[in-house]
Biopython code that builds the backbone (N, CA, C, O; Angstrom):
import numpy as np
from Bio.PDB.StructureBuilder import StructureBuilder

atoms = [
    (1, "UNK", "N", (127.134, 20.101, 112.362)),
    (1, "UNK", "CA", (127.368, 21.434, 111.860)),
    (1, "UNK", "C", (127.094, 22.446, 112.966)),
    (1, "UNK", "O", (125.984, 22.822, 113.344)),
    (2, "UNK", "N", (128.333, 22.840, 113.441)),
    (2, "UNK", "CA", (127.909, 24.356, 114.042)),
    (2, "UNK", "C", (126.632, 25.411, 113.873)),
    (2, "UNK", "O", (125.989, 25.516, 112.828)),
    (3, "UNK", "N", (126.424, 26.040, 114.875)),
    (3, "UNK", "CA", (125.036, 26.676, 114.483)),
    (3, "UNK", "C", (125.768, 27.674, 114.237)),
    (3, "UNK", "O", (126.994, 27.593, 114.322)),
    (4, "UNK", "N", (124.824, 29.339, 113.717)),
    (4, "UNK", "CA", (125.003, 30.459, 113.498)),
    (4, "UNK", "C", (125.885, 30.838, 112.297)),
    (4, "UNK", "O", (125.562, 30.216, 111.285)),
    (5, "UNK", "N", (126.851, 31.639, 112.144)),
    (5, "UNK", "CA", (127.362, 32.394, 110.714)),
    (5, "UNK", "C", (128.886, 31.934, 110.913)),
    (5, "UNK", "O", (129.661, 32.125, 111.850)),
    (6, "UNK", "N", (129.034, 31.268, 109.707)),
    (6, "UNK", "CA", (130.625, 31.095, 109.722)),
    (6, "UNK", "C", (131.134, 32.701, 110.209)),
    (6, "UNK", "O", (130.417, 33.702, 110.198)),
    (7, "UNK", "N", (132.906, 32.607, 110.731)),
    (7, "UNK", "CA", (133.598, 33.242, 110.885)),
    (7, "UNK", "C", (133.778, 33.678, 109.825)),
    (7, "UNK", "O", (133.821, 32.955, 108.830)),
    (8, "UNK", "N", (133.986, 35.487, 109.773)),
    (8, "UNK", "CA", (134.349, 36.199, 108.861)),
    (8, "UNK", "C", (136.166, 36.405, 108.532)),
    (8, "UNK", "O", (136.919, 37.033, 109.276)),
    (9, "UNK", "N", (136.445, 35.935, 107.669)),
    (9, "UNK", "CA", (137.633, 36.400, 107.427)),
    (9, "UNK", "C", (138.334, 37.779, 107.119)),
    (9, "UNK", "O", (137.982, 38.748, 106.447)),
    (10, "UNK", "N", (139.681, 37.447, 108.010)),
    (10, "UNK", "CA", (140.005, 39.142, 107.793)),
    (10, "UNK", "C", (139.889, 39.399, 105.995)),
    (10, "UNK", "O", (139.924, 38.505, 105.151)),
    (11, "UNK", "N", (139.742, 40.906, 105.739)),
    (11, "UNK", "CA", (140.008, 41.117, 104.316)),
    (11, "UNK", "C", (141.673, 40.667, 104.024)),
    (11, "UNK", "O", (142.537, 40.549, 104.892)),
    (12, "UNK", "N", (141.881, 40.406, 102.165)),
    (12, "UNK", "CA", (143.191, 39.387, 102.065)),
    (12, "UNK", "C", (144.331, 40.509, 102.328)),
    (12, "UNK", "O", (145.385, 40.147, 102.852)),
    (13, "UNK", "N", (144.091, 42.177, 101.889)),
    (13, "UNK", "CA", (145.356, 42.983, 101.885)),
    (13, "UNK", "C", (145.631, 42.954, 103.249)),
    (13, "UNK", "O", (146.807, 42.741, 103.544)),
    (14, "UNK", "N", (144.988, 43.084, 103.977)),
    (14, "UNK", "CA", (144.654, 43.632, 106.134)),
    (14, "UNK", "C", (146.265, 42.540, 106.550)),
    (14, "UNK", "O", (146.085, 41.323, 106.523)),
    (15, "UNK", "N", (147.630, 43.032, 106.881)),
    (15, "UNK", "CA", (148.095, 42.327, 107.195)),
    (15, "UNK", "C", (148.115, 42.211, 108.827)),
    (15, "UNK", "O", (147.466, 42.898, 109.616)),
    (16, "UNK", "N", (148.992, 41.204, 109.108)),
    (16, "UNK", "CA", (148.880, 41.066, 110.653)),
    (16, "UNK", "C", (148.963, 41.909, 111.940)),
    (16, "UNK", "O", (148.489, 41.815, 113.073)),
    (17, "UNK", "N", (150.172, 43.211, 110.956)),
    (17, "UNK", "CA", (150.663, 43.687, 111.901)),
    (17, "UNK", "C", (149.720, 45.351, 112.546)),
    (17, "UNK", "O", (149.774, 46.132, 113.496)),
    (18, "UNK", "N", (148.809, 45.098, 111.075)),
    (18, "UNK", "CA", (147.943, 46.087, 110.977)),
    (18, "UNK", "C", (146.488, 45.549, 111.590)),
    (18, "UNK", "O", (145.609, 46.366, 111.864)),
    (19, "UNK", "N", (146.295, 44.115, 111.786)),
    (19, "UNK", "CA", (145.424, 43.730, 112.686)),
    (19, "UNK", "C", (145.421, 44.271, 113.564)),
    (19, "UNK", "O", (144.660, 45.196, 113.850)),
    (20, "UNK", "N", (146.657, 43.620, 114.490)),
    (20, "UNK", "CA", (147.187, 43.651, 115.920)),
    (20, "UNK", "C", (146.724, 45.088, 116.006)),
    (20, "UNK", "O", (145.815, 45.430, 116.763)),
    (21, "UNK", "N", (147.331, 45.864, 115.264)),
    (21, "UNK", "CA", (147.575, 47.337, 115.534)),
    (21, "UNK", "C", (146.061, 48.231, 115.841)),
    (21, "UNK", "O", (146.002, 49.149, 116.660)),
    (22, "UNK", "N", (144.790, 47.717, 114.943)),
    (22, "UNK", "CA", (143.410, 47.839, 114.919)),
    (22, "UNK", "C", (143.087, 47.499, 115.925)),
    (22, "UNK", "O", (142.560, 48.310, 116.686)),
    (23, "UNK", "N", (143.252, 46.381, 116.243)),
    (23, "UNK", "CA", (143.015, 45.325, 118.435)),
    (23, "UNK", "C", (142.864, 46.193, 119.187)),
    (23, "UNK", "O", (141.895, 46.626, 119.811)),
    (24, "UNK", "N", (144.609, 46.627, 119.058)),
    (24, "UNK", "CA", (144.766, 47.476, 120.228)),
    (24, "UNK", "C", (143.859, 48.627, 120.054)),
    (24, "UNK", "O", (142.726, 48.785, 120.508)),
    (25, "UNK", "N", (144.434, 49.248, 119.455)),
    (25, "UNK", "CA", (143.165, 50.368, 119.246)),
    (25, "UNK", "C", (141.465, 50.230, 119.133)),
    (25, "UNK", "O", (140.692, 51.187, 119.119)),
    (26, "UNK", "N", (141.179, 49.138, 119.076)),
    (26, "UNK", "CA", (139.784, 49.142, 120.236)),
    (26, "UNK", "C", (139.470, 49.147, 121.221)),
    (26, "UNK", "O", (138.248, 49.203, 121.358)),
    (27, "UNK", "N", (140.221, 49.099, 122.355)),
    (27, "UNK", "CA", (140.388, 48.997, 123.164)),
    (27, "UNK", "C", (141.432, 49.728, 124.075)),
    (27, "UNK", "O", (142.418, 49.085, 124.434)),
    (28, "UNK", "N", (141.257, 51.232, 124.534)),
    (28, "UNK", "CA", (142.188, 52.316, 124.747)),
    (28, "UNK", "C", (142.431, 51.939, 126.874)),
    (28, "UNK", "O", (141.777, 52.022, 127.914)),
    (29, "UNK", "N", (143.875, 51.509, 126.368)),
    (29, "UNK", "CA", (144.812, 51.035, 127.976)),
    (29, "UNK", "C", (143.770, 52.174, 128.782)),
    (29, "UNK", "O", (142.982, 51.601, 129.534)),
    (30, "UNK", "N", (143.616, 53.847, 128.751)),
    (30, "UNK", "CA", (143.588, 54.529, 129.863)),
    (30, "UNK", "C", (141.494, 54.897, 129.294)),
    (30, "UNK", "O", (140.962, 55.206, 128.228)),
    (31, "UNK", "N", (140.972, 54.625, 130.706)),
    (31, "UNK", "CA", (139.851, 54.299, 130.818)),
    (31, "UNK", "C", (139.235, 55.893, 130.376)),
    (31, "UNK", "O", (138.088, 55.985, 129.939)),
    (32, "UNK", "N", (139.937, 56.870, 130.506)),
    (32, "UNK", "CA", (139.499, 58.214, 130.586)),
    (32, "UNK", "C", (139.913, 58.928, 129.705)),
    (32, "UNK", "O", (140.366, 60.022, 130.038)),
    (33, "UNK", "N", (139.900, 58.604, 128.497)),
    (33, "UNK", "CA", (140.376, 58.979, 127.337)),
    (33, "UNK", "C", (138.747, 59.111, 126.376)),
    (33, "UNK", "O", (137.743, 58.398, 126.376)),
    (34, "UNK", "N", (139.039, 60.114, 125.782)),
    (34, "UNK", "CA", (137.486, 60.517, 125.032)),
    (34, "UNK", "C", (137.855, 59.944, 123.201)),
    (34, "UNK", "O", (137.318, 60.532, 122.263)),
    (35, "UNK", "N", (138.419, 59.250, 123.069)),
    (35, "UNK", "CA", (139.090, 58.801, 122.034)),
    (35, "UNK", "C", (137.581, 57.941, 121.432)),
    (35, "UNK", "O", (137.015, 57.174, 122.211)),
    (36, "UNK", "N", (137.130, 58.112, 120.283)),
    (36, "UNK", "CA", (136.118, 57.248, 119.512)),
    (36, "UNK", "C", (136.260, 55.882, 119.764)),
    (36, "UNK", "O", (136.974, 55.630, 118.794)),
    (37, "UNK", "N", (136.150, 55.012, 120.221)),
    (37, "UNK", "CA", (136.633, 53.955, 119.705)),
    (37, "UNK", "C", (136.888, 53.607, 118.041)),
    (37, "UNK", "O", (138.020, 53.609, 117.558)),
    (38, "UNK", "N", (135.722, 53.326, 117.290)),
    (38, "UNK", "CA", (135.882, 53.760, 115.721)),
    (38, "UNK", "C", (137.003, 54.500, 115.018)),
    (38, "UNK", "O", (137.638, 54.104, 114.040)),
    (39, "UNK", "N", (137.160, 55.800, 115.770)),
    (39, "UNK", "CA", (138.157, 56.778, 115.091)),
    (39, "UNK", "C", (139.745, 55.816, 115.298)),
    (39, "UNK", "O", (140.606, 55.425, 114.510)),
    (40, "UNK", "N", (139.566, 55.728, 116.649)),
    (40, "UNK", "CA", (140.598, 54.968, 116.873)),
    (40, "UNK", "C", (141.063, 53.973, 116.198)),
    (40, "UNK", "O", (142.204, 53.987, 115.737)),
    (41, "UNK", "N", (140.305, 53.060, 116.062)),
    (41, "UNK", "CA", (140.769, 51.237, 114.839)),
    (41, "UNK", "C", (140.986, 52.134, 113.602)),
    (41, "UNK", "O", (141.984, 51.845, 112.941)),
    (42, "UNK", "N", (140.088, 53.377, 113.078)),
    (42, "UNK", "CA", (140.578, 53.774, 111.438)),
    (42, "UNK", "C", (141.816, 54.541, 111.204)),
    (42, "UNK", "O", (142.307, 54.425, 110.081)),
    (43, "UNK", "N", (142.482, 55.394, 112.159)),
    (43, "UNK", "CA", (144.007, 55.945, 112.503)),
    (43, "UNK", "C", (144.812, 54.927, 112.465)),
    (43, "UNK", "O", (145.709, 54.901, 111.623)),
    (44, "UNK", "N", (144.624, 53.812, 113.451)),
    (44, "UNK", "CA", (145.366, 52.638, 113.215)),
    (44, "UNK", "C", (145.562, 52.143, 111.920)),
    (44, "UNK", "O", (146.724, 52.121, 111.515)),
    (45, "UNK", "N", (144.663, 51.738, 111.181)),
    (45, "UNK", "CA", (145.012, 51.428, 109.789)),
    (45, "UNK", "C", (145.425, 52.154, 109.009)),
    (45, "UNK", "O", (146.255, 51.771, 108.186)),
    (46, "UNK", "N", (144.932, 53.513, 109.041)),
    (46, "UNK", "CA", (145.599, 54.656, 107.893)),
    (46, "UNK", "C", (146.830, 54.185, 108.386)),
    (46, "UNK", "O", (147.539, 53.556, 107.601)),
    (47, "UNK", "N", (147.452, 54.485, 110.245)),
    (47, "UNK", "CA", (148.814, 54.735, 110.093)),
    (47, "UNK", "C", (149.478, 53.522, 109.577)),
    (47, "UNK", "O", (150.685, 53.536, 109.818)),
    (48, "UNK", "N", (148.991, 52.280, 108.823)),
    (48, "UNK", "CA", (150.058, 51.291, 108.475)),
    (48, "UNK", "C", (149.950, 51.428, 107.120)),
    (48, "UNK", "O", (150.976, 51.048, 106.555)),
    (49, "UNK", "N", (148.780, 51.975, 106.105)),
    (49, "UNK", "CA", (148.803, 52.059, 105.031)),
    (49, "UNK", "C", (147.722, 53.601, 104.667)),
    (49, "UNK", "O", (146.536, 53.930, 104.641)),
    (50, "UNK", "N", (149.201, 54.212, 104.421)),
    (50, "UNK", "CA", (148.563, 55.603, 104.373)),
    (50, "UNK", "C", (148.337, 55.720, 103.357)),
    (50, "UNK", "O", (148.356, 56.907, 103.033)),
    (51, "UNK", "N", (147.945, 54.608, 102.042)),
    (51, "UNK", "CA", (147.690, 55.309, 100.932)),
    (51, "UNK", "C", (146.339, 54.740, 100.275)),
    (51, "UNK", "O", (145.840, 54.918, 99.164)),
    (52, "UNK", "N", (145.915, 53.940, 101.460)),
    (52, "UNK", "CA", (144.564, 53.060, 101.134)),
    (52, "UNK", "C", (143.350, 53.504, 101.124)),
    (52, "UNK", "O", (143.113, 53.746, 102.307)),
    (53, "UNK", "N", (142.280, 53.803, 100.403)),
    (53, "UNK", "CA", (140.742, 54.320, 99.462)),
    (53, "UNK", "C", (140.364, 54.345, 101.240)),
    (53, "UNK", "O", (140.939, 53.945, 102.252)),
    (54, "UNK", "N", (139.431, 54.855, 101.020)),
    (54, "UNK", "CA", (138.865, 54.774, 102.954)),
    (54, "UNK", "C", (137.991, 54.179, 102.837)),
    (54, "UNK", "O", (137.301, 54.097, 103.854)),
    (55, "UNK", "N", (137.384, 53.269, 101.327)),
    (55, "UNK", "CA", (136.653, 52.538, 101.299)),
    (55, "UNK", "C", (136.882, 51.655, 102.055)),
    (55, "UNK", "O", (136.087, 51.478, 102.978)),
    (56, "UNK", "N", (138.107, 50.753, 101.915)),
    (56, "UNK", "CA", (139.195, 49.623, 102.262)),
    (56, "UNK", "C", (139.498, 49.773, 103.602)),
    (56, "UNK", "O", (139.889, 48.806, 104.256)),
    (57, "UNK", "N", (139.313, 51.279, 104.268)),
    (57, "UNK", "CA", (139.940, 51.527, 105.921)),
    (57, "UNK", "C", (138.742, 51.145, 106.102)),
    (57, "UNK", "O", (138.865, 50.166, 106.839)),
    (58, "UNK", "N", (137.291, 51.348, 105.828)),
    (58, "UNK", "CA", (136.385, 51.181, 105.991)),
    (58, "UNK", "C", (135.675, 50.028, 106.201)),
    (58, "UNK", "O", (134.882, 49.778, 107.109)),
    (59, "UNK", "N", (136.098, 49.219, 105.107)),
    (59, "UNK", "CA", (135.768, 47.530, 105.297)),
    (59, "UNK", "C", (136.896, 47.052, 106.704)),
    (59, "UNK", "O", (136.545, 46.493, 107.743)),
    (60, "UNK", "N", (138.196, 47.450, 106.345)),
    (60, "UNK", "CA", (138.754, 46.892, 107.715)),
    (60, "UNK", "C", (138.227, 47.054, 109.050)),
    (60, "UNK", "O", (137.913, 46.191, 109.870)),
    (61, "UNK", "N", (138.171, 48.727, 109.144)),
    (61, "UNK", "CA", (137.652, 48.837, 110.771)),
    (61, "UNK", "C", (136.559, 47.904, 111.016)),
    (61, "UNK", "O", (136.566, 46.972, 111.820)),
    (62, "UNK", "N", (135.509, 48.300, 110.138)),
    (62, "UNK", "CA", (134.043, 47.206, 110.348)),
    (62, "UNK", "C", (134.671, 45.860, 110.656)),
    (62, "UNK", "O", (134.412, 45.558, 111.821)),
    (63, "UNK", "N", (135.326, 45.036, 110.104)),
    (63, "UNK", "CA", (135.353, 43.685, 110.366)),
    (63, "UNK", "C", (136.696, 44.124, 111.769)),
    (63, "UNK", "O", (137.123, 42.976, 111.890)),
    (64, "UNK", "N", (137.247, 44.662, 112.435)),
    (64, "UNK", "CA", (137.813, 44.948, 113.251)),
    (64, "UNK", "C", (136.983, 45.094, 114.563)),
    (64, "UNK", "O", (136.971, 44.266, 115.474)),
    (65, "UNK", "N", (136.350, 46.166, 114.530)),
    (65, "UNK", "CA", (135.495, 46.195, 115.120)),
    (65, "UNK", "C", (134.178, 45.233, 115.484)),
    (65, "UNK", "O", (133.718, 45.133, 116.621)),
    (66, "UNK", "N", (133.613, 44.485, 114.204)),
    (66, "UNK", "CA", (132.711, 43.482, 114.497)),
    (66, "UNK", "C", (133.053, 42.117, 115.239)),
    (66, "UNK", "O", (132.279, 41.253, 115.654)),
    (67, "UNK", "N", (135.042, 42.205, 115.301)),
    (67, "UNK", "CA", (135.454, 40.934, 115.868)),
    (67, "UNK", "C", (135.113, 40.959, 117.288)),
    (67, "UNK", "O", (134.525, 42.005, 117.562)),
    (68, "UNK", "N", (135.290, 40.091, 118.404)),
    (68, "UNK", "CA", (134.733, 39.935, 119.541)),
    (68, "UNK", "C", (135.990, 39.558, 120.517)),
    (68, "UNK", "O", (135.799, 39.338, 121.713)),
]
sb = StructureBuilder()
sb.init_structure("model")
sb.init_model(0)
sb.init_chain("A")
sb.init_seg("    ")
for serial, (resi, resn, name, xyz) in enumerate(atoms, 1):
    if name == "N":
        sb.init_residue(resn, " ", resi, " ")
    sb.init_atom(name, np.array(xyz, "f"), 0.0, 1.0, " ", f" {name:<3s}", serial, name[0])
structure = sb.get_structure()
């Protein structure tokens, strides 16, 4: 048995393309950009589902952000 915490699964609505889209946006191409990181992954998701509780943007970014 593996040590430490199983892998967290993405949440089931979070689709792929709105993953990808969260990724990138942790991680901003131009080094000199004052952009949140945070703010950044939660724009990303609003912009794929603009009609989702920010509870739900909320659980996504976190597990977005907590990925490695």
């Amino acid at each position: 048995m593996p040590d430490g915490e199983p892998p967290r699964l993405p949440p089931p609505w979070l689709s792929v393309s709105t993953l990808a889209a969260a990724r990138a946006a942790r991680r901003p191409p131009d080094p000199f950009t004052r952009v949140d990181t945070s703010k950044a992954v939660h724009d990303a998701i609003l912009a794929h589902h603009p009609a989702l509780p920010f509870t739900l943007i909320g659980e996504a970014a976190a597990f977005v952000l907590g990925m490695e």
